[in-house]
C-alpha positions as CSV (number, residue, x, y, z in Angstrom):
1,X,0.0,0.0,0.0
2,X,0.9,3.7,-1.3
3,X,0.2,6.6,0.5
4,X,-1.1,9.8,-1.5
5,X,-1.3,13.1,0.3
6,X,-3.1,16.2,-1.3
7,X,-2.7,19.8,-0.1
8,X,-3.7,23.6,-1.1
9,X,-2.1,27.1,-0.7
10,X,-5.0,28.9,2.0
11,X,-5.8,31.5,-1.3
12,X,-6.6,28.4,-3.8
13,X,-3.5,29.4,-6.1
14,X,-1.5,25.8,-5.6
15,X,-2.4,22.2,-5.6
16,X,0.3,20.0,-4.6
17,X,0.1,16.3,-4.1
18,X,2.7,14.0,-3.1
19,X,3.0,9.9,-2.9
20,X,5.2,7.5,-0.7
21,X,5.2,4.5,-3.9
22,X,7.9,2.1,-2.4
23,X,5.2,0.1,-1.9
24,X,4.3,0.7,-5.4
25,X,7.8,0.2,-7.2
26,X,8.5,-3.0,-5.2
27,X,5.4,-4.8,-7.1
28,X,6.5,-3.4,-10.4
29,X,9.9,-5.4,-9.3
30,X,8.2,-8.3,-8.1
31,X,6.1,-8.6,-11.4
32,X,8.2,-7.8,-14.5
33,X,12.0,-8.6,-12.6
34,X,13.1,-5.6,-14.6
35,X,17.0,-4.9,-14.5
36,X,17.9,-1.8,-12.1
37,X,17.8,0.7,-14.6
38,X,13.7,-0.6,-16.1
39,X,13.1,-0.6,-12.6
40,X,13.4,2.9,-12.1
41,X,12.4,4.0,-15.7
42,X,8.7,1.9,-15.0
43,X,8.5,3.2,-11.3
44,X,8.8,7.0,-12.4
45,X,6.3,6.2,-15.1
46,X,3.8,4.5,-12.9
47,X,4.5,7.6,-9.8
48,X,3.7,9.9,-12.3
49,X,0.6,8.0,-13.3
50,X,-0.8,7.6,-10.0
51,X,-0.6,11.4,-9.1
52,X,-2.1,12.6,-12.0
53,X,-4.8,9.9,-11.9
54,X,-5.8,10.5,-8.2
55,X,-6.5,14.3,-9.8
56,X,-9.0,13.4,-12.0
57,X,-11.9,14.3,-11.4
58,X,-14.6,11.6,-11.7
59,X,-14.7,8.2,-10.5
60,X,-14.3,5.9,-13.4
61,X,-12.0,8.3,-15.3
62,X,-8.5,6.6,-16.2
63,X,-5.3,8.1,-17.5
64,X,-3.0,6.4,-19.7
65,X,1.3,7.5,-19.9
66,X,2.8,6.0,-23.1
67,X,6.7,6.8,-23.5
68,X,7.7,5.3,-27.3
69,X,11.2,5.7,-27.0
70,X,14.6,4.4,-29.4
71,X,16.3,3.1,-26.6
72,X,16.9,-0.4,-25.3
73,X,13.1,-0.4,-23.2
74,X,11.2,0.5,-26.0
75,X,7.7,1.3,-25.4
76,X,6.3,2.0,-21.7
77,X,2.6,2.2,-20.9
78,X,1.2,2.9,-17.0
79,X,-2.4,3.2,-16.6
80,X,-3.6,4.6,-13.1
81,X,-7.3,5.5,-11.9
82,X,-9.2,8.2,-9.9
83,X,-7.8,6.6,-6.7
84,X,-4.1,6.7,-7.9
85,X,-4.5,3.2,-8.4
86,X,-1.8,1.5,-11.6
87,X,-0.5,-0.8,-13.3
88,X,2.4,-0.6,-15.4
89,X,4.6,-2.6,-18.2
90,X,7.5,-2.5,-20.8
91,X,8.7,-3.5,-24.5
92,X,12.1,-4.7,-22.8
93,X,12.3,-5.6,-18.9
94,X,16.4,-6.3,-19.3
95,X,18.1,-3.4,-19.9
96,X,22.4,-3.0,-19.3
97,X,24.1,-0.2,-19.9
98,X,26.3,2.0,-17.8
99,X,25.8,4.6,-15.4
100,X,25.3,8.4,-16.2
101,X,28.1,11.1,-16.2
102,X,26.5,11.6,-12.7
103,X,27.3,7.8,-11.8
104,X,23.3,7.1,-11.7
105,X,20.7,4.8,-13.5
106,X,20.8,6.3,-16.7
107,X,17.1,6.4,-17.6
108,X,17.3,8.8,-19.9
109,X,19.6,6.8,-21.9
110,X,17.6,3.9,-21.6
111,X,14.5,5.9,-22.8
112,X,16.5,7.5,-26.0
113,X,14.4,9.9,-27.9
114,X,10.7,9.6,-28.7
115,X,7.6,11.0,-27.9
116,X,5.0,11.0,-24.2
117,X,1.4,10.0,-25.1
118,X,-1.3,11.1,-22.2
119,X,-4.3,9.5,-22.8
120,X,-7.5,10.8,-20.7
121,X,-10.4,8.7,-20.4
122,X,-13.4,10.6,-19.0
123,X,-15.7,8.9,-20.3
124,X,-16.6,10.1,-23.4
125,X,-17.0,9.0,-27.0
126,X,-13.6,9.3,-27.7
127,X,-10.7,10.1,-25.2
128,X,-8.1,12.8,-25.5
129,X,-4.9,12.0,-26.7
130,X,-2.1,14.5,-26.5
131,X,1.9,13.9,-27.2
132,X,4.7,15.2,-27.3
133,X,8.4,15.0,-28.0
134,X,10.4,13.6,-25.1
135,X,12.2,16.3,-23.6
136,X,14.9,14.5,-21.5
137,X,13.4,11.2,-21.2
138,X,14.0,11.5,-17.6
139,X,10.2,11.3,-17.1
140,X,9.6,14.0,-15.0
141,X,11.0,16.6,-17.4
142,X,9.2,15.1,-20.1
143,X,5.8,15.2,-17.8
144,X,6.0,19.0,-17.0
145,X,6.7,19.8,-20.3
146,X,3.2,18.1,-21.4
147,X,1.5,20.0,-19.1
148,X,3.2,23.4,-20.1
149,X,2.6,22.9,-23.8
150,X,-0.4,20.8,-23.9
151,X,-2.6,21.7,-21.2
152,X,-1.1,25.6,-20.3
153,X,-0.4,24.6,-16.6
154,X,3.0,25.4,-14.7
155,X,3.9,22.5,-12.5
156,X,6.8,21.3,-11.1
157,X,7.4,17.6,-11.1
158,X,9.8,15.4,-9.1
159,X,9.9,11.5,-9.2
160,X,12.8,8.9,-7.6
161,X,13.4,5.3,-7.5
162,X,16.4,4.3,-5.4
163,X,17.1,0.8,-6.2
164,X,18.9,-0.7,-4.0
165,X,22.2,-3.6,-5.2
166,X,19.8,-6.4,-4.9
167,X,17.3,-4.8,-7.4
168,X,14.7,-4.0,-4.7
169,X,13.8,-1.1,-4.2
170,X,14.4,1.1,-1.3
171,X,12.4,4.3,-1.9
172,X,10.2,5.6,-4.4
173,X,8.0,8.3,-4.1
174,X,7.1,11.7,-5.9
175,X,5.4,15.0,-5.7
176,X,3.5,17.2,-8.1
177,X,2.7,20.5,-8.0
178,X,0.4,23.1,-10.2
179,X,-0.5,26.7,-10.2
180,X,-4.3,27.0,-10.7
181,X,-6.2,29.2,-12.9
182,X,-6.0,32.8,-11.8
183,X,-3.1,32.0,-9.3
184,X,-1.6,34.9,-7.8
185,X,1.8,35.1,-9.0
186,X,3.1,36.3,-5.5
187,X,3.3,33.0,-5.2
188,X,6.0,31.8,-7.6
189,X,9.1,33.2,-5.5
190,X,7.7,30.9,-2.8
191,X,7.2,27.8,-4.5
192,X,10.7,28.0,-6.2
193,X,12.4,29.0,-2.9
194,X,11.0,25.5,-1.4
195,X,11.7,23.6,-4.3
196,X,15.5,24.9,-4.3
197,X,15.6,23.9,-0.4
198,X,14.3,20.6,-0.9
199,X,16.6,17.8,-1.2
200,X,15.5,14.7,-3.8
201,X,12.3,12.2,-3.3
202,X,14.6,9.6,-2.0
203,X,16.4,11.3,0.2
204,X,13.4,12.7,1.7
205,X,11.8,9.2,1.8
206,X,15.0,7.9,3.6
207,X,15.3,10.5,6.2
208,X,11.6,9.2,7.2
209,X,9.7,12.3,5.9
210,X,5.9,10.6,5.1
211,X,3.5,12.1,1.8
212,X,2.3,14.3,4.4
213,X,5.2,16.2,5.2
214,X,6.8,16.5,1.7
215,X,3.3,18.1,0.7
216,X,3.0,20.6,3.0
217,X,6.9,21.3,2.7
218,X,6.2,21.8,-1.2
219,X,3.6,24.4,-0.1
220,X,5.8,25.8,3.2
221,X,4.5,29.1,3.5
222,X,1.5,29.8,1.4
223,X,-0.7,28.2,4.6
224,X,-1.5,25.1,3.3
225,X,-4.6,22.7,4.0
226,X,-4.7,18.9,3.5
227,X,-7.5,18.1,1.5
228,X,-7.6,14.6,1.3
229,X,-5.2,11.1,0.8
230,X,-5.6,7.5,-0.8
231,X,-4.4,4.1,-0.2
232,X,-3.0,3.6,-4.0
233,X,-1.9,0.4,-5.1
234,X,-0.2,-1.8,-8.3
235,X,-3.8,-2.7,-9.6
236,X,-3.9,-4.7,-12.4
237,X,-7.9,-5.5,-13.3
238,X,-7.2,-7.9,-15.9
239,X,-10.4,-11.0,-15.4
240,X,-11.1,-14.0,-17.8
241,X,-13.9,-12.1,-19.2
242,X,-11.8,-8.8,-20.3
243,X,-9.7,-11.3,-21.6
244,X,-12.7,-13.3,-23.8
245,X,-13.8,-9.4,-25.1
246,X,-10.0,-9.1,-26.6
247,X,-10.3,-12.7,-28.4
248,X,-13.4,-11.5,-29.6
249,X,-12.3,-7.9,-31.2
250,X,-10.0,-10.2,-33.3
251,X,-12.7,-11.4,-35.4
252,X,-14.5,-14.5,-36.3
253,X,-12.0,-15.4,-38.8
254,X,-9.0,-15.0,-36.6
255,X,-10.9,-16.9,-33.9
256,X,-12.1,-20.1,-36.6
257,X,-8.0,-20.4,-37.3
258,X,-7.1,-20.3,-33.6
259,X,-10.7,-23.2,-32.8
260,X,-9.3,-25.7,-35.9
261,X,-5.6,-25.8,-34.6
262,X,-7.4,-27.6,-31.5
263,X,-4.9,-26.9,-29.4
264,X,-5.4,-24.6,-26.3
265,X,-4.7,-20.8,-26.6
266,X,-3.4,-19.1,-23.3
267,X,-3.6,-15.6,-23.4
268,X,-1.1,-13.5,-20.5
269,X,-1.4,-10.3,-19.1
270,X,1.2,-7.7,-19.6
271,X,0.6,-5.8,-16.6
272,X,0.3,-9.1,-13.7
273,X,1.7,-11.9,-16.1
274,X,-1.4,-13.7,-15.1
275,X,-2.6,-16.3,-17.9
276,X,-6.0,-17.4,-18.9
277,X,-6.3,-20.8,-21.0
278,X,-9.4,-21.1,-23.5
279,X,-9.7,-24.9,-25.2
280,X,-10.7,-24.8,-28.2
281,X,-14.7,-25.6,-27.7
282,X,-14.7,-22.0,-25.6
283,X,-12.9,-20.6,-28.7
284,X,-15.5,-21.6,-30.8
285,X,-18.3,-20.6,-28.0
286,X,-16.7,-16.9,-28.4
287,X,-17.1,-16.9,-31.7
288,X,-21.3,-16.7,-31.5
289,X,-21.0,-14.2,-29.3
């Protein structure tokens, strides 16, 4: 379990929410057994996702982060609900190559150039799509800059994954912050004093600070006021019956070849690696349907 913490400035100018994800980050680990480097690439991703889902507004609205990128991981998707629940997975879980010129996991090299795809679901006919060209591939850099070109909001993003020499993962946590619409600007000089003052996620993390107290420290001095938290999770909501609805969007052709190789077809989830088995007479039952 993953604790989310959300805060305001007392004149409504800033939102800020933060998240404690080691719970988070650990699952991604214990699902996909990425290499150190995925590891932290994924659990930005999936941070990112969960913040920015828990501030959607309605209930059964989901948000979608898609990084296509050229280098060795490929394409990563995390999908997170109103509730800052996600899930999270990769082209390319084994990924080696060495340390940045500031002797870190070098995400951004693992990322390589490409584009960030935020996809909104809100329940309409179609959802909105917006992308962009990676900035960084750092993730969070890339994030903000979605938000400053596609969406017109200033916010500050910071993620971290510290992963610790036996691939677990120690820490993981991030924060987000956002000027709101007709913010007073008196505000700004505040906000980038704390920001400047604060040392990384993980650090934080280690030194015991909880979601709580990074929040309000993002907001130290504009008289902040928790609004609310959530328990968020890695949620994967994958069933046997999503699963028949995706054998049947392939068609009744596709499904006759897959019925007359008799043979059973096991379908696995990208997200859990969980793995449904259909035999070929529930093939062919899909196919009336």
């Amino acid at each position: 379990m993953s604790i989310i913490k959300r805060a305001i400035s007392a004149d409504g100018s800033v939102i800020a929410s933060a998240i404690d994800a080691t719970d988070i980050a650990n699952q991604i680990e214990t699902f996909h057994q990425p290499s150190a480097v995925v590891t932290a690439a994924l659990g930005r991703l999936a941070i990112a996702a969960s913040l920015m889902g828990y501030d959607q507004k309605n209930e059964d609205d989901k948000i979608t982060l898609r990084i296509d990128g050229d280098g060795q991981i490929g394409s990563m998707i995390a999908v997170a609900d109103s509730h800052g629940n996600v899930k999270c997975c990769a082209d390319n879980y084994i990924v080696e190559i060495p340390l940045n010129s500031k002797g870190k996991l070098d995400v951004g090299g693992a990322v390589g150039n490409g584009t960030l795809s935020v996809i909104k679901d809100m329940g309409l006919k179609e959802p909105y799509v917006g992308t962009i060209p990676l900035v960084s591939g750092e993730i969070a850099e890339d994030i903000a800059s979605y938000y400053a070109t596609s969406e017109q909001i200033p916010t500050v993003l910071s993620l971290g994954v510290l992963v610790a020499p036996d691939l677990r993962v120690k820490h993981a946590g991030g924060f987000l912050i956002q000027l709101l619409p007709f913010a007073d600007e008196a505000c700004i000089p505040v906000l980038e004093k704390n920001i400047a003052a604060m040392p990384n996620v993980t650090k934080m993390l280690e030194d015991g600070m909880t979601a709580e107290e990074i929040v309000l420290k993002c907001l130290e001095g504009l008289e902040p006021n928790l609004l609310d938290e959530a328990e968020a999770n890695y949620l994967c909501d994958c069933s046997r019956e999503r699963t028949a609805k995706v054998l049947i969007s392939i068609g009744k052709d596709e499904l006759q070849k897959l019925a007359e190789t008799q043979e059973n077809i096991e379908v696995c989830c990208h997200f859990c690696n969980r793995k449904y088995t259909f035999t070929p007479d529930e093939i062919m039952s899909l196919i009336q349907k």
